[in-house]
C-alpha positions, 0 to 999 in steps of 0.5 A: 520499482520498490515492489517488483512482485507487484508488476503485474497487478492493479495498483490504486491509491484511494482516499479516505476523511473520517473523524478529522484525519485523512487516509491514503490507501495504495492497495492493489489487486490481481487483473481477472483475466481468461484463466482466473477462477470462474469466481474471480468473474462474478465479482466486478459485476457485483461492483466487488473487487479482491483489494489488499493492502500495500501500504497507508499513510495519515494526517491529522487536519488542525485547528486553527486550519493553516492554509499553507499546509494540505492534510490531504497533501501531507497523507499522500505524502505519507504514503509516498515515505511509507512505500519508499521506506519499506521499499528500501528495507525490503531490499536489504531483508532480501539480502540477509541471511536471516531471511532465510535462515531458520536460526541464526549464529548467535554472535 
């Protein structure tokens, strides 16, 4: 998993269509259980939840309208490219040392 610091969270992809453009949301949050805070508990009978984001995707939908190609489709695939990108890029920050360096040698 790109993400292993999200294995015990809720993951969600949600959608959005505003002004011609389609949205791909994965968003997570933290599961309310018997030790979260007392006002964690209130939330989900509000309909409220703490979500953050992880990572988004778009497309554009076109004119003419091609009915080969899926904006919708291509957002989530977007998403999908995004995740996987910076997946990858985390795991080499993690390994570098400038990661954790306060200054680095100067080459």
């Amino acid at each position: 998993m790109f993400y292993s610091d999200l294995a015990n969270t809720i993951l969600e992809v949600r959608e959005l269509f505003q002004d011609g453009v389609y949205y791909a949301f994965l968003q997570m949050r933290t599961p309310i259980t018997v030790y979260s805070r007392p006002e964690m508990h209130v939330l989900p009978t509000q309909n409220v939840g703490l979500w953050q984001l992880v990572a988004s995707g778009y497309a554009e939908e076109e004119q003419p309208i091609d009915l080969n190609r899926s904006p919708r489709l291509d957002a989530l695939k977007n998403l999908q490219l995004e995740i996987e990108k910076q997946g990858s890029l985390k795991k080499i920050w993690d390994r570098w040392e400038g990661s954790r360096r306060l200054v680095l040698d100067r080459p």
